[in-house]
PLY file of the C-alpha trace (Angstrom):
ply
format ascii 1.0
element vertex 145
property float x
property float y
property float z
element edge 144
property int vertex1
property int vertex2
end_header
-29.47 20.50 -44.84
-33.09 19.48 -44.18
-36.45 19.28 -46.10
-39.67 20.12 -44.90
-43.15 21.20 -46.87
-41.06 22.19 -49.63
-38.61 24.16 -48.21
-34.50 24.01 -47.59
-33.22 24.57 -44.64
-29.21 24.40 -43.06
-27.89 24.26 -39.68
-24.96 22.68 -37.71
-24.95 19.34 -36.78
-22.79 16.23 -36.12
-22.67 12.40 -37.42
-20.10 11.16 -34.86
-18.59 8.55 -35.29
-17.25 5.51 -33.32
-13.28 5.57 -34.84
-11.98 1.90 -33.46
-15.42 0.70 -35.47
-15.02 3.01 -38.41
-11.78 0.83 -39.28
-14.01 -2.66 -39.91
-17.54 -0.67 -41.09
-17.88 3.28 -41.81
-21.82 2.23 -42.63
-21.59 0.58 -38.81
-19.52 3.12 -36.79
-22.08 5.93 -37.67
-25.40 3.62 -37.09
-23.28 3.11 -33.52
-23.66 7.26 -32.81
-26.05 9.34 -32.58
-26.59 11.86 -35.59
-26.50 15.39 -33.27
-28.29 18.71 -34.80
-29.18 21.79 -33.36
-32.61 22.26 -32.40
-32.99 25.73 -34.95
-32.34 26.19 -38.55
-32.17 28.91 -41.36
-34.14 28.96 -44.54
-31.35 28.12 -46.97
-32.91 31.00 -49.72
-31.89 33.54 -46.88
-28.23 32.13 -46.52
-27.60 31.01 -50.50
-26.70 34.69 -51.88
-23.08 34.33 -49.10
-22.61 30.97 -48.47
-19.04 31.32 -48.66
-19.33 33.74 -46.21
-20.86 31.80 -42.96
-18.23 30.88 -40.29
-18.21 27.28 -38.99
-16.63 26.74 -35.75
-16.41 23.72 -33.55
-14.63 23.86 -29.93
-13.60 20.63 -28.31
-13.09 19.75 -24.76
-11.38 16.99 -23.23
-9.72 16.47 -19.94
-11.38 20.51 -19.04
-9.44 21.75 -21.63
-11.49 23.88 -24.19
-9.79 24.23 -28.01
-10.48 25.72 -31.10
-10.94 22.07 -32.98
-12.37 23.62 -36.55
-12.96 26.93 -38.06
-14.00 27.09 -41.87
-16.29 28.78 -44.04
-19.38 27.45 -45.57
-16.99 27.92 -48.98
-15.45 24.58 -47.63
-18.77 22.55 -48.48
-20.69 22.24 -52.03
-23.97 23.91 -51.88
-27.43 22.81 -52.49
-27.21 23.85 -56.04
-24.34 21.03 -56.43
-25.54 18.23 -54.68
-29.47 18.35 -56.60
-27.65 16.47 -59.94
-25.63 14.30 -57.57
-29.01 13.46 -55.84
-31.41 13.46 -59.13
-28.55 10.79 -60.73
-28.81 8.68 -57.78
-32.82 8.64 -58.39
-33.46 10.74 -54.71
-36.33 12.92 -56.16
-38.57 13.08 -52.61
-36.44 14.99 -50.46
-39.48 15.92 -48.08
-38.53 14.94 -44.04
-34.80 14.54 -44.98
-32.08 15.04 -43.17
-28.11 15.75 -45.52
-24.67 15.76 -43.90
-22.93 17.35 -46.14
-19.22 16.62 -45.21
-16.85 18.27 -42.37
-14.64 20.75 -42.73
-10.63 20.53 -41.48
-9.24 20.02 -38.09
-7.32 23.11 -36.68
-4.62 20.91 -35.95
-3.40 17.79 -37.89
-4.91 15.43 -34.85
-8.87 14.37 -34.20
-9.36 15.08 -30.76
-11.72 12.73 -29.19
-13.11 14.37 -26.55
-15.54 14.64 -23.96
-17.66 17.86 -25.36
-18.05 19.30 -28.49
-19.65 23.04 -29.14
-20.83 23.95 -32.50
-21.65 27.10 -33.93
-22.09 28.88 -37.33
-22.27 32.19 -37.40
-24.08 34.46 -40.40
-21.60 37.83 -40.72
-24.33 39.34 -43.13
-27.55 38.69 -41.36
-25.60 38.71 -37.68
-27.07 35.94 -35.79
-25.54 32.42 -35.24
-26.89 29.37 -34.57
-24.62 27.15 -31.67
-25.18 23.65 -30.44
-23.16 21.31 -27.99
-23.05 18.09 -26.88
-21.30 15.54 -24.65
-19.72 12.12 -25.58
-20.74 8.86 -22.99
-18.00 6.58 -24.17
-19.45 2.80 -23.65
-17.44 0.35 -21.32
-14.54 -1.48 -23.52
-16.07 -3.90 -25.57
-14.98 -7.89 -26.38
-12.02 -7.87 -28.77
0 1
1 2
2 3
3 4
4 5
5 6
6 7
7 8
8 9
9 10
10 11
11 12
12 13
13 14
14 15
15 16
16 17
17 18
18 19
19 20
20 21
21 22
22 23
23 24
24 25
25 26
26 27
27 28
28 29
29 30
30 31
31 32
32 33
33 34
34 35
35 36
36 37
37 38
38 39
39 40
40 41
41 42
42 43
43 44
44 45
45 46
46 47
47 48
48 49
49 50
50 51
51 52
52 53
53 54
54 55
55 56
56 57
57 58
58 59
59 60
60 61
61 62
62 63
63 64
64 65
65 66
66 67
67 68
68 69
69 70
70 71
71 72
72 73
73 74
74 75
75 76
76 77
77 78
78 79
79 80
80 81
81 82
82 83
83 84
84 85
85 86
86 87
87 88
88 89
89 90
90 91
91 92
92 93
93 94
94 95
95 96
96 97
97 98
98 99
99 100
100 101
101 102
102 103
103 104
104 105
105 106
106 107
107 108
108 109
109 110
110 111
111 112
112 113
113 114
114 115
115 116
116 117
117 118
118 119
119 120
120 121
121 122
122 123
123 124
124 125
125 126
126 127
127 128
128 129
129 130
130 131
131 132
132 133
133 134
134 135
135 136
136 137
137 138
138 139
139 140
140 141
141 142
142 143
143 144
């Protein structure tokens, strides 16, 4: 979800993570990855009325081998409406030029697949239009242990 001038907006994105880090620091292993979102959005007032109905679909490839990695439904994600109290409690009243992750759904499989490209896409069954993004992992040389 994003903020600007007043307005909500969603899209797909992606706050990688670096895994072997993630097990000393969560805070750390994302700050060590990019956050990843696609370059258009939705108003969320156009999407709110079926939420529950937008498709979320990520395909991973690793190795040249394409797989369905996660398919969900918005439904699998609180909406706006449920995070505002969260927010309000936590005293985040200015939400103006803000960027929210607001979770992940399931794996396909049991397994995270690290892999070397990941395509994103959510797709809007009432309005018919989808948004997709993609992008490709640069795995840094083996660090000192």
């Amino acid at each position: 979800m994003l903020w600007q001038a007043g307005r909500t907006y969603v899209t797909v994105g992606s706050d990688h993570t670096d895994r072997d880090l993630e097990n000393f620091s969560v805070a750390k292993s994302k700050q060590a990855c990019p956050n990843i979102i696609a370059k258009e959005v939705w108003l969320y007032e156009d999407v709110k009325d079926h939420w529950d109905q937008i498709q979320l679909k990520c395909w991973a490839t690793k190795d040249g081998q394409r797989v369905l990695y996660q398919d969900a439904t918005l439904g699998a994600l609180m909406r706006w409406e449920e995070w505002e109290p969260i927010f309000t409690k936590l005293g985040i009243t200015k939400l103006n030029n803000s960027v929210f992750f607001s979770g992940t759904i399931n794996t396909v499989g049991k397994a995270l697949i690290f892999a070397d490209k990941y395509e994103l896409e959510m797709i809007d069954p009432v309005l018919g239009r989808a948004l997709r993004h993609e992008y490709t992992v640069q795995v840094l040389p083996e660090g000192i242990k």
